[in-house]
N, C-alpha and C positions, 0 to 999 in steps of 0.2 A: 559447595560445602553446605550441609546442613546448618541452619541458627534454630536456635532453642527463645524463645523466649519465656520468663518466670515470673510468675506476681505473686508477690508473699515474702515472707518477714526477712529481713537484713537486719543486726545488730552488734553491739560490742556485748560481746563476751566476758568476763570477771571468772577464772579458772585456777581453782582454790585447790592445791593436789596436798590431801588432807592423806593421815593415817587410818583414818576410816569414817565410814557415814556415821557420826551421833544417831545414838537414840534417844527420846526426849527427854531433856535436862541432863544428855551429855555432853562433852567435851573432845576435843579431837586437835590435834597440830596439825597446822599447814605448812606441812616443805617445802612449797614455791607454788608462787602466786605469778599468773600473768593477763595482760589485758589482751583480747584477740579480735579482730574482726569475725562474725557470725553470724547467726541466724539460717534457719533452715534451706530457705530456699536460695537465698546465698551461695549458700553449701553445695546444693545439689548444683546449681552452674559452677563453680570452680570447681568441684570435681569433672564434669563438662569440658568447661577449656579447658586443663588439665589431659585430658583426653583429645587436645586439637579439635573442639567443635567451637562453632561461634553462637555466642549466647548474649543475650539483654537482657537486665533486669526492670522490674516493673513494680516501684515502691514509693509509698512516703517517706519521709524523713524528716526531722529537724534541723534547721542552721546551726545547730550547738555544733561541740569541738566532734562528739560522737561523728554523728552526718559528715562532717569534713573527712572525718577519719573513715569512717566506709565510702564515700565517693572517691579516695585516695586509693586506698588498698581496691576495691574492685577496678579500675585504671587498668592498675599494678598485674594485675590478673586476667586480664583482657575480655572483660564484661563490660558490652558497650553500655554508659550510662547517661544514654541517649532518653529513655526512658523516666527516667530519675524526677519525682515530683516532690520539690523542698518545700516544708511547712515555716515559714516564717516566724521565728519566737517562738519555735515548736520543740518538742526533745525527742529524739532516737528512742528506738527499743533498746534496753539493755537487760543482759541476762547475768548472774552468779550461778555459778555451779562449780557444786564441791564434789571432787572428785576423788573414791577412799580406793580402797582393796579391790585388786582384778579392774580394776574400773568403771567401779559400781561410782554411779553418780544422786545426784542430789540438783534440782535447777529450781531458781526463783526468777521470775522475771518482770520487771520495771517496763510495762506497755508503752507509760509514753505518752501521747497527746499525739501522734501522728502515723504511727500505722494503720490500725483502724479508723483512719479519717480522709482513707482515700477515698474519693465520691467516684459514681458511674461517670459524672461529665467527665473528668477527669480522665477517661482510659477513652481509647478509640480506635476502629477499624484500621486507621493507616498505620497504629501501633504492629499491625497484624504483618504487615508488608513481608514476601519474600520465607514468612516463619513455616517452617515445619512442624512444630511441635508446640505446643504451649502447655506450659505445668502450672499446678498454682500447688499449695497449700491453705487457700481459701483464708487467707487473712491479708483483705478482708473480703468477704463471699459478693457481694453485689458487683462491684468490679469482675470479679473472676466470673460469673454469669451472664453479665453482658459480654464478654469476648469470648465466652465457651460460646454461646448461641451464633457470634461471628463463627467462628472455626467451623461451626456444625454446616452451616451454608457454604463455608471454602474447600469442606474436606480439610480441613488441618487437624492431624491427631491433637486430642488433648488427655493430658495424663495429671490426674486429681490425686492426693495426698494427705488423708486424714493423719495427722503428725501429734495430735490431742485427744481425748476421750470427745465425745458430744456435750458432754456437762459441762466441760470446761469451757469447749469455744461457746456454749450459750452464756456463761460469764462475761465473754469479750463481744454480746451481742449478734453470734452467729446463729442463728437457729435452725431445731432439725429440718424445717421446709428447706432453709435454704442449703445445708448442706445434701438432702436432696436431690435437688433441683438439677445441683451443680453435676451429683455425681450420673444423674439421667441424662446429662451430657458430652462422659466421660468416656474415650477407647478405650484407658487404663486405670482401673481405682485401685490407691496402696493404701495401705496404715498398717500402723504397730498393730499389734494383739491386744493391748487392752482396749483402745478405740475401737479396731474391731467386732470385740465381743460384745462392747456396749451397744455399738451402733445393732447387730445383727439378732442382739439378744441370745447369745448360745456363750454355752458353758468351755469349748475348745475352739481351738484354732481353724480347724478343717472344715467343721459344722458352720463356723463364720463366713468363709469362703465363701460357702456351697448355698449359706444363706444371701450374703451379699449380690454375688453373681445373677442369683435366680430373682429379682427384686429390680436391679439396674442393671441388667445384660450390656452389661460394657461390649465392645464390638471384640478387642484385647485380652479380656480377662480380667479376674482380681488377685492381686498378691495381696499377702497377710505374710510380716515380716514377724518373728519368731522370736529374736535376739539370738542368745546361740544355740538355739534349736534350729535356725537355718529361715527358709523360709518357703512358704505354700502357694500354690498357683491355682487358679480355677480358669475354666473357663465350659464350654455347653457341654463339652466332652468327657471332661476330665480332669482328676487333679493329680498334680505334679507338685511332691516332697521336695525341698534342694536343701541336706543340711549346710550348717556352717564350717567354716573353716579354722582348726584350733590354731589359735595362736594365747601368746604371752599379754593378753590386753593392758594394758594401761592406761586406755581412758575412752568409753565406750562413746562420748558425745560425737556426733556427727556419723557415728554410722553408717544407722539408716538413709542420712542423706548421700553416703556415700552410695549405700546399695542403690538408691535413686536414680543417681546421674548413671552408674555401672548401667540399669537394665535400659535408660533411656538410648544409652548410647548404645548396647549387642542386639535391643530386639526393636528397638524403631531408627534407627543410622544404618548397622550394618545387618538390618534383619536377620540376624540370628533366630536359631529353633529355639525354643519357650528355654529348656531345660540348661540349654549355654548360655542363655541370658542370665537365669539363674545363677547360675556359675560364676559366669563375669561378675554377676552385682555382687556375689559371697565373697568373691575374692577383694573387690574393691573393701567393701566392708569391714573385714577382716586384716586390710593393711593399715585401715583408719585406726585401730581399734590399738595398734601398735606404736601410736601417736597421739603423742600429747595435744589436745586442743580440738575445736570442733570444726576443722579442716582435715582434707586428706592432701596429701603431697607425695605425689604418682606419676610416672609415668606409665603410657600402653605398656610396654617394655616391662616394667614392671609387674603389670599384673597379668599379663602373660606369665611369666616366672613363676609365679606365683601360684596360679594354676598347673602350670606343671609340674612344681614340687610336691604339688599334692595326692596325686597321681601315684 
């Protein structure tokens, strides 16, 4: 069986399902509030095992109630947390997000004192052991660096995640060298579309691709996720449109990490062609999107279906 391992952000979630996004110094009712286990690359491994693959994650955390409650819930989910490095009188990532109309969202997030404070000693080659794949979302970048340069000597894919704008993670002390660095070490670089444009400096979605690609020649390609415009593929060839799939949203969080784990698993597990990877990850994304919270709750079976209906 393939194992995935991930390093990058785990958190509790605060999921505020409002009658719409405020605009400033407006007002809005929350219909139901709930607390969820999250964070991005979390995500994208439970959608993962979710899918029957075996996965580890690779994070700090705080001993507060938070930290207990994500080493409980990933357990629960069969995300070995073998990996798991606890900050002593340290606090969890926590995120809020208000989520209005269609599933238009709103996120603020509580960093914490211990994600960003995981060090290079800290991570290590025998973390690597037996892995197939390694993902990051580069929070935080020196870690995900030093075992991207491991992978690059083992041959283990590794598939990078701009999940932020550039501005933002130099906020959180990631800087563009090093996100970089990391993605010069990348088979597969993804991100949203505004990160994207940032990073590539182009005004559409296509033009970013075709900028990115040509810059970091990922060995894979680059996707550029769209939201419901679907999402874009490059690679030395060619690019490839995949729209998305309508559905009734209610709550758009967790997506893209759905689409994530989707292409991790159709175009490096079961090597699937570019454009059924595509497919696969639209449909995962698309089922998320139909659920409350920034988890997907799936089976294969499932999204099989799923793609068939659409057909």
């Amino acid at each position: 069986m393939a194992k995935i391992l991930g390093l990058g952000t785990a958190a509790i979630d605060t999921i505020l399902k409002c009658d719409n996004i405020p605009k400033e110094d407006g007002t809005s009712l929350i219909r139901e509030e709930k607390v969820l286990p999250g964070g991005s690359c979390a995500n994208v491994l439970v959608t993962l095992s979710r899918l029957n693959v075996d996965t580890s994650l690779l994070v700090k955390i705080g001993d507060d109630q938070y930290g207990k409650v994500l080493l409980e819930d990933l357990s629960n989910n069969r995300i070995s947390t073998d990996n798991i490095v606890t900050n002593k009188g340290g606090t969890t990532l926590r995120t809020f997000i208000a989520v209005g109309e269609k599933g238009k969202k709103m996120i603020f997030s509580n960093v914490g004192d211990s994600l960003m404070n995981l060090k290079e000693e800290e991570v290590n080659e025998d973390m690597l052991d037996d892995v197939d794949v390694f993902y990051t979302d580069m929070f935080p970048v020196k870690p995900a660096i030093k075992l991207g340069k491991i992978c690059r000597e083992k041959g283990i894919k590794v598939v990078v995640n701009l999940q932020s704008t550039p501005d933002r993670m130099e906020a959180l002390g990631v800087t563009l060298e090093e996100i970089e660095e990391m993605m010069s070490l990348s088979d597969i670089i993804c991100g949203y579309g505004d990160g994207m444009l940032e990073l590539a400096g182009q005004k559409d979605y296509e033009s970013s691709a075709i900028t990115v690609f040509e810059k970091y020649r990922p060995k894979l390609g680059v996707i550029v996720t769209c939201g419901d415009k679907g999402a874009i593929w490059r690679n030395s060839k060619e690019t490839i449109s995949c729209p998305s799939f309508k559905v009734n949203a209610i709550d758009t969080t967790g997506a893209g990490d759905a689409f994530l784990g989707g292409v991790i698993y159709s175009m490096l597990i079961k090597k699937a062609p570019v454009k059924d990877s595509l497919v696969f990850a639209n449909a995962c994304a698309a089922i998320k999107c139909t659920q409350l919270g920034p988890r997907i709750h799936v089976t294969l079976n499932e999204v099989k279906e799923c793609i068939t209906k659409s057909k």
